[in-house]
C-alpha positions, -999 to 999 in steps of 0.1 A, spaced: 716 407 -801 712 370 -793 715 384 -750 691 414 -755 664 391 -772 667 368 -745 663 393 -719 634 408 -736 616 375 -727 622 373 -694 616 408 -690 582 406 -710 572 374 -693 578 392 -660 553 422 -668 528 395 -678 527 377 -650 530 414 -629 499 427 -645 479 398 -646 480 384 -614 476 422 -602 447 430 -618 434 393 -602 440 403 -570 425 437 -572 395 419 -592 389 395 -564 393 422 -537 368 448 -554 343 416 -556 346 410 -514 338 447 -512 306 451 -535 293 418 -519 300 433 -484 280 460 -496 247 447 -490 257 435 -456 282 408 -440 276 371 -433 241 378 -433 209 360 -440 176 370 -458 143 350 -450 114 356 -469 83 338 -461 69 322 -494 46 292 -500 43 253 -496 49 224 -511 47 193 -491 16 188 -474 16 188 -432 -6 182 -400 -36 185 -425 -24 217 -447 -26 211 -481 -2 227 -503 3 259 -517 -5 275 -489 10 313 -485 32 319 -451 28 354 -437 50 361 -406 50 391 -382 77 406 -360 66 374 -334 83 353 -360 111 373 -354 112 372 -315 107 337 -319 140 329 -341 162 350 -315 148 332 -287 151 294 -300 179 296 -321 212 299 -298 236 310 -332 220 341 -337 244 371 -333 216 392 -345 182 398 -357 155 423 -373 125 423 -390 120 443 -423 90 462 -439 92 475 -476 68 495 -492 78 499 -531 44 522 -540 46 556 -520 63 583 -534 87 608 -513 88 647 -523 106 675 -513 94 707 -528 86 701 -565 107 667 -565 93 636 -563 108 601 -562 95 566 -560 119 546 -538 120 518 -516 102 529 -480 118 505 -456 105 497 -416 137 488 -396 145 486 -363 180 500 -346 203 465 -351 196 469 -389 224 497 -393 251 475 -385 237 441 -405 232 459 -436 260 484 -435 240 517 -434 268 543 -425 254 577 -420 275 603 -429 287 633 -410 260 652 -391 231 628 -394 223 592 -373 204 566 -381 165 554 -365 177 548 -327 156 530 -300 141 565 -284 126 568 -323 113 532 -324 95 539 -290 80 570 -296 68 557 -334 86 590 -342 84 601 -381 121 604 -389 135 591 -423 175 584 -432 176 586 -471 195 568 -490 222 590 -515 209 585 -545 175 592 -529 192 624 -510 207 634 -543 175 636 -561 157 654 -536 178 682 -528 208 679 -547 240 699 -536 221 709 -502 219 698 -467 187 670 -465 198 669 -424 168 687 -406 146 692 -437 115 676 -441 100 649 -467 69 639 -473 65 598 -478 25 600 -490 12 627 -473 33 624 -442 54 647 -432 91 629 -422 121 645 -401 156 637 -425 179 628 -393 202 611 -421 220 604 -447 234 569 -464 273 574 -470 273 563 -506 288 523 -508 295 496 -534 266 469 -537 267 447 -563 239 423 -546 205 436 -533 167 424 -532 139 447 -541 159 476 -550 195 486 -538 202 506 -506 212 544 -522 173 542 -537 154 538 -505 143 554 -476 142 540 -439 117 547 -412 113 531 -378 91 498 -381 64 507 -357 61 539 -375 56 525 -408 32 498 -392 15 529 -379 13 547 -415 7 514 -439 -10 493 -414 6 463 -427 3 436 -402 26 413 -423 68 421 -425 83 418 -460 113 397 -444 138 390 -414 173 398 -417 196 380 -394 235 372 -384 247 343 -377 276 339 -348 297 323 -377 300 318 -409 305 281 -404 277 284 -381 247 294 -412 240 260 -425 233 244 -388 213 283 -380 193 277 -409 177 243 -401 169 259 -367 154 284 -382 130 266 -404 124 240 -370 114 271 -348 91 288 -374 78 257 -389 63 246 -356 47 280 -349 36 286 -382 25 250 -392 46 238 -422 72 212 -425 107 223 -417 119 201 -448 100 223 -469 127 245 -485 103 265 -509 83 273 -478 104 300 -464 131 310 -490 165 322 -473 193 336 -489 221 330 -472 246 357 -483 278 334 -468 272 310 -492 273 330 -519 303 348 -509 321 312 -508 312 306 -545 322 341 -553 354 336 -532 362 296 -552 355 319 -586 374 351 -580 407 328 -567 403 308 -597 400 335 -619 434 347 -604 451 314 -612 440 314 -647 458 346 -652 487 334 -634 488 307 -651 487 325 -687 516 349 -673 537 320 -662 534 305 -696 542 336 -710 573 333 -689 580 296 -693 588 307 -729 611 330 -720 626 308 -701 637 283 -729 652 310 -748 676 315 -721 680 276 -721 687 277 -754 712 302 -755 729 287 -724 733 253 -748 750 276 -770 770 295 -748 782 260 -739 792 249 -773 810 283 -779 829 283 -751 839 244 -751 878 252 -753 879 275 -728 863 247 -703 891 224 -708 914 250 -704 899 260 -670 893 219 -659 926 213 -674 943 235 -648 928 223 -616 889 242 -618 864 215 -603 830 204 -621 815 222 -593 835 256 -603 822 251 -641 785 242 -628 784 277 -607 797 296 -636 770 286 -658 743 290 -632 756 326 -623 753 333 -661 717 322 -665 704 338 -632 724 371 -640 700 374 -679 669 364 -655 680 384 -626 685 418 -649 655 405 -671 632 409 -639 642 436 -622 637 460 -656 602 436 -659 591 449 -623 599 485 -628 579 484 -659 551 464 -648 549 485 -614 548 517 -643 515 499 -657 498 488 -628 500 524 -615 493 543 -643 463 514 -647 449 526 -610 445 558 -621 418 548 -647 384 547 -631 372 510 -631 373 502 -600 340 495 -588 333 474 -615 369 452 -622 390 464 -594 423 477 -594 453 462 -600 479 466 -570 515 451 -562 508 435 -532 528 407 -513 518 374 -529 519 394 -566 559 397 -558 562 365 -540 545 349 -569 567 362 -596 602 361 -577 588 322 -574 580 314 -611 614 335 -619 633 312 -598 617 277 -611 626 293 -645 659 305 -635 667 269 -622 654 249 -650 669 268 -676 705 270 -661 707 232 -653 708 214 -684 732 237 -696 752 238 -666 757 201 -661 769 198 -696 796 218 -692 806 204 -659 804 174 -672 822 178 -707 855 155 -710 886 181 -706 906 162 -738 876 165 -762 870 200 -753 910 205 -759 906 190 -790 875 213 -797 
């Protein structure tokens, strides 16, 4: 009874720490995923309005840039891996038939796809330079968009009106996890070449310029060029922050990243604990063992076994409770963290998986355990005088 206790800690402990540190891992992943949603390494400027005073300009003047400003940016600033301007109209409303929808109406040139993630699926493309040139009215919907529109059916080669325009459907978003977005999120919009919509709206003004740095150790540097190149053209001071606002999407994918690891170690750290425990109930009844079997050490020193011999006895005693304890631990934690994947939570908390550093993790904190609670024990037997244990 006094054994199978033990080995219920360790095997306990051992699911802890399992399903803990799983279900950080799968948390943290999930998290890279959703922010990758909106787009990767990425930077959104939005033009905004002063506060410091320059060449004469009071403050509080409002900045309004146009696709030059863009043009501008690619041509001064060597970092940039790529570039596009953005229009967003959030007040038409798109119909198909009797269905009618208010979502975001969004001017984008080609490069866009690839900055923002926007996969279409099977059968259908996205605006291409031949549409851009041509100002031709072609939409690619986003899902949620698609879905409301025209439900179970195919949108590709159907037409939409945005206003009263009539609009071409050469597309369709694949559906994607975004936990970040501005304005509205990507399944609830629709996008339409930019000299199209300049065409339609007659906005002379973009809504914002999406761009890439080379690297993400490259956006701090990027930025300050940025605000130089379009500070000069556009007359406001560079150090002017709340001039231009830009949200630079790497940076908050570090802070996310710091948060998510440490999230991780806290629940390692609360399964280790859990384990640590355990562990001192297998120290304790090593101290036992020891004191039990006190005549039967001198006997074995008495008739030539070295200190060494009694040392590795011990130590194959206490790793043999740990060792069984975390094998039956793994199989049942693996048990949980699988039955656990099959629940549907994953776009929100992640899901748990037995990866590589889950295993090497354990098998590490099982070993520090192992070897801390066999030595005490260990070296008091090997070192117990062989006439007061025959005395014993």
């Amino acid at each position: 009874m006094r054994s199978f206790l033990t080995l219920f800690g360790i095997i306990w402990g051992t699911v802890t720490v399992i399903v803990l540190v799983s279900f950080g891992l799968g948390f943290k992943k999930q998290s890279m995923i959703n922010m990758h949603g909106m787009g990767e390494n990425i930077s959104i400027l939005f033009p905004n309005r002063t506060t410091k005073p320059y060449q004469g300009f009071g403050i509080g003047r409002g900045i309004n840039l146009t696709e030059e400003a863009a043009a501008i940016v690619r041509s001064k600033v060597r970092d940039i891996e790529a570039i596009s301007p953005e229009y967003i109209n959030m007040g038409i409303p798109v119909r198909y038939g009797n269905n009618i929808t208010n979502p975001g109406i969004t001017g984008v040139y080609p490069v866009y796809e690839g900055m923002r993630h926007i996969i279409p699926e099977l059968g259908g493309r996205f605006v291409d330079t031949l549409d851009v040139a041509a100002r031709k009215r072609v939409v690619v919907l986003g899902d949620q968009v698609k879905n409301f529109l025209f439900g179970d059916k195919n949108a590709i080669g159907k037409t939409v009106f945005i206003g009263e325009t009539p609009f071409l459907v050469i597309g369709v978003m694949q559906p994607k996890t975004q936990s970040s977005s501005y304005y509205t999120r990507d399944q609830d919009r629709v996008f339409i070449p930019a000299p199209t919509f300049t065409a339609i709206f007659g906005s002379p003004y973009i809504t914002d310029i999406i761009y890439k740095a080379s690297a993400p150790s490259r956006t701090a540097q990027v930025e300050e060029e940025v605000r130089t190149a379009l500070g000069e053209k556009y007359r406001f001071d560079p150090s002017d922050k709340d001039a231009l606002f830009i949200w630079n999407t790497a940076d908050f994918e570090r802070i996310l990243q710091y948060i998510t690891i440490g999230f991780t170690l806290f629940l390692g750290i609360i399964g280790s604990f859990t384990l640590g425990i355990a562990g001192l109930g297998v120290a304790n009844i090593m101290f036992i063992v020891v004191r039990e079997r006190t005549k039967e050490i001198g006997v074995k020193r008495a008739v030539g076994a070295r200190r060494s011999t009694i040392l590795l006895q011990f130590f194959a005693e206490t790793f043999m409770i740990v060792g069984l304890g975390a094998a039956v631990g793994f199989l049942i934690g693996w048990g949980i963290v699988a039955v656990m994947q099959l629940v549907p939570v994953k776009q929100y908390v992640g899901q748990p998986e037995i990866s590589l550093p889950v295993v090497i993790s354990t098998i590490s904190i099982l070993g520090v355990i192992g070897l801390s609670a066999g030595m005490m024990p260990a070296r008091r037997a090997a070192n117990l005088d062989v006439v007061e244990c025959l005395k014993d």
